[in-house]
Every structure is written in structure tokens, then in C-alpha cells.
N, C-alpha and C positions, 0 to 999 in steps of 0.2 A: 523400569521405564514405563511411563504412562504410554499405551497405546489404545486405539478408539474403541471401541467395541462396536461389534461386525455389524450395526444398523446404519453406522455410521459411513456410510460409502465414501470412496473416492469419486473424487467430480474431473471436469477439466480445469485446468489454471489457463492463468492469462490467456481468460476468453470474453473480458468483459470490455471495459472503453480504451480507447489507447491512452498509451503515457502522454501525447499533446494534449486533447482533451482533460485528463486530469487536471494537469499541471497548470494548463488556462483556467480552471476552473479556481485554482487553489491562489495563483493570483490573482485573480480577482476578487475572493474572497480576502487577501491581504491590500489589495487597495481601496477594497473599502472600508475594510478595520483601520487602516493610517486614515482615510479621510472622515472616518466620527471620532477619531480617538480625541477626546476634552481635550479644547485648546490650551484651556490652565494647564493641566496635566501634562500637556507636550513641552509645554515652554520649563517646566521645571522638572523637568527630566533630562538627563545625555541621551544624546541619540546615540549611544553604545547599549547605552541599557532598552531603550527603545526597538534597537534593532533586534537586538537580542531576545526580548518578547515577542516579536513580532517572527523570528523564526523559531521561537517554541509553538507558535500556534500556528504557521501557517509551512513550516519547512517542513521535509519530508526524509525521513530518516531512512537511508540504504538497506534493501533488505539482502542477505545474508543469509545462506545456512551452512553449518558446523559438519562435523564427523560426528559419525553415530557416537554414541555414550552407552549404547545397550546393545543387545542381539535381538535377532530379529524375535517374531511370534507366529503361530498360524491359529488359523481358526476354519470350521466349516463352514460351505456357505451353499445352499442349493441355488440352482444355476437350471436357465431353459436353455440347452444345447440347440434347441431350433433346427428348421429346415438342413439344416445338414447335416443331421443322423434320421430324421422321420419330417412324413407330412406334419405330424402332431405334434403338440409337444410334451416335449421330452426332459422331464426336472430328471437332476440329478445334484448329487453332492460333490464339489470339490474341494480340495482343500486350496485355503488360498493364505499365502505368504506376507506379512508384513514387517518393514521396518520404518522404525522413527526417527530421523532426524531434528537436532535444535537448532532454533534460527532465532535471528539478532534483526530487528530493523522493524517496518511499517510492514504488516503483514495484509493489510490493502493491495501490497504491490503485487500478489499472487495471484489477483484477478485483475490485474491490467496489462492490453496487450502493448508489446514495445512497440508495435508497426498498426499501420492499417488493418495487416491482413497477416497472422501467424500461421503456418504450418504445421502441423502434425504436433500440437502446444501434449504439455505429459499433462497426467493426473494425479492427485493427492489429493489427501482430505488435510486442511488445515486448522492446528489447535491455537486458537488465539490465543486463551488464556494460559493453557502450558504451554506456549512457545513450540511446539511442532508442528511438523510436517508428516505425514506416513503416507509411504507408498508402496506397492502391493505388485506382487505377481500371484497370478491366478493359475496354478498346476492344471493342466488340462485332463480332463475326465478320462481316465484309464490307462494313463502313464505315471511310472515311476520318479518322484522328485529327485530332479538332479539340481545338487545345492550350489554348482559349477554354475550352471544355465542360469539358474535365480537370483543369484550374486552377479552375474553379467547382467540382471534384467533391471536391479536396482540401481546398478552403475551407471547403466544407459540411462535412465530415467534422472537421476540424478545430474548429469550432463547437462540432459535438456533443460532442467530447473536452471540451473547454472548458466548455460547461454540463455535464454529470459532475459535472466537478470543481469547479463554483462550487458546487454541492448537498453535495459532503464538506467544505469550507472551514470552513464557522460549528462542525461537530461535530466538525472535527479539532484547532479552534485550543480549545474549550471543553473538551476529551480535554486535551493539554497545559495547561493553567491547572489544570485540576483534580488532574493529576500534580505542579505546582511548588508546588502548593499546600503552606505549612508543618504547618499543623495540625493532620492524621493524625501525622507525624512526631514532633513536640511534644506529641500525646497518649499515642504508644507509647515515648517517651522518659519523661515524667510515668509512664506505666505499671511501670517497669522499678524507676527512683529507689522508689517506693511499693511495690512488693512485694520490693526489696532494704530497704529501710528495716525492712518487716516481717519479716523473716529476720533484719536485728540483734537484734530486738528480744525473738525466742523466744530463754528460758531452757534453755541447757544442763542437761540432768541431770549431777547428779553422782552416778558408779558408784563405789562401794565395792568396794576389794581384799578377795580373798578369804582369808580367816587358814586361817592352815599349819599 
């Protein structure tokens, strides 16, 4: 299994804009994509296939992660233990634990909070392009790895990914319904028919040549 290599830190998740703001954000960018989309082009199109486009580029696909497919890894890392072993600091080496997880969805969704205001959000470093996740416990400098503890420590961590993402679920699947939705489309379609109808409808002037 692909995991980071140790420069690669873990960060915090879902500590960037909330799921409202996104989502506001992501329809408006679909209503303004339906209101330039070539009028020819709409009229000769179903609006199934239209909708359809419309939440390939603006819908948002559930993110998801799997069960491990590997064991974990570890790697050393030096580490400033800080004010609480010396005024000074204090580098030292610890080993630090990882495993990777694979996940299925919009992996944006890893930096956005479900709420306002999250709590104690976990950390991971996120592989866009391999599809992981990896997240880490950090053995504390001078005690013996207990693989019991570290296995509870990914579990928890895990969890927390997982409640995340139960909190984006209900506002990510009501974002795409409201996207497949026909009825903006079949109104801006009805819109187009009625002010081309009106355009037949105005009387040409007729200009008179001018005598010679």
C-alpha cells in the first residue's frame, strides 16, 4: 500500500468553509451554467440529458472511506517534546505509526466543516490522486508500543472521520436532487420558446428606396 512519506504531515480535516457555504457556492455556479447554456443547444437537447450534465459538473459526489487493504507502517520522526520535560528544547526521535485507508467520493469534502463551528475535528493527510487517507499515532518518547493502544487510536480517529461525514451526507444528497432537479431547466427552456415566439412576432419595418 502507497503511504506518504514522513514530510508529508498530517493536517486537520474539516476545518475549512462549511457544507452551507460550499454548497451555496456550487449552486450558483449551476445557475449560472443553465442561464449561459446556448439557447439552440437547450432547445435541442432533453432536459434528462441536460440535467444530467449539469450534475456531472456541478453535483457532488459522497465521500466515503473503506477498510484498510494493508497493515499499517512506521516511520521515525524527531519531535520538540517542549516545556514539559526542559525550559529548552528538547528534540528527540519517535516512532510514529501509520495507516492508510481508501476512500470513494469528492475528496474536497475532507476540508469542509459540517457546522459552523466543529469540535475537536481528527487529522490525516489526504492522497487525492491514490485515493487515501493515512492517519497516524505518535508513540510517546520513552514508552514501549502497545499495538492494543495504537489500534484503539486509529479506530477512534476513524470514527471521527466517519461522524464528519455522516453530518455532510443528508446536505450533499439534497445539493444533487436539487441539481437533477427538471424544473429550473423546463422553465429556462419555456423561457427561451416565449421570448423567441416574441421575436416572430414583431413587425418588420418596411424601408423605402431612395429615388434617383
Amino acid at each position: 500500500m502507497d503511504i506518504p512519506v514522513d514530510n508529508k504531515r498530517v493536517r486537520t480535516l474539516f476545518a475549512g468553509q462549511g457544507i452551507a457555504e460550499f454548497l451555496t457556492s456550487k449552486m450558483n455556479d449551476y445557475a449560472e451554467d443553465l442561464a449561459r447554456w446556448n439557447p439552440g443547444g437547450l432547445l435541442a437537447t432533453s432536459p434528462d440529458k441536460v440535467a444530467a450534465e449539469l450534475l456531472k459538473r456541478h453535483g457532488v459526489m459522497g465521500l466515503r472511506i473503506h477498510e484498510p487493504d494493508g497493515t499499517p507502517d512506521s516511520v521515525d520522526r524527531t519531535v520538540n517534546l517542549g516545556r514539559e520535560y526542559s525550559f529548552h528544547d528538547v528534540r528527540r526521535s519517535v516512532k510514529v505509526y501509520r495507516l492508510a485507508v481508501p476512500f470513494t467520493g469528492d475528496a474536497g469534502l475532507f476540508s469542509i466543516r459540517p457546522t459552523t463551528y466543529t469540535l475537536n475535528p481528527p487529522a490525516g493527510h489526504v492522497d487525492s490522486s491514490g485515493r487515501r487517507l493515512t492517519v497516524e499515532f505518535v508513540n510517546p518518547a520513552g514508552e514501549a508500543p502497545d499495538p492494543e493502544k495504537i489500534g484503539k487510536s486509529f479506530a477512534e480517529v476513524l470514527r471521527s472521520v466517519n461522524w464528519h461525514l455522516d453530518q455532510h451526507r443528508d446536505a450533499v444528497e439534497g445539493h444533487n436532487t436539487r441539481i437533477a432537479d427538471l424544473g429550473p431547466i423546463q422553465q429556462r427552456i419555456a423561457a427561451i420558446k416565449a421570448e423567441r415566439d416574441i421575436l416572430s412576432k414583431i413587425p418588420l419595418p418596411k424601408v423605402s428606396g431612395s429615388e434617383g
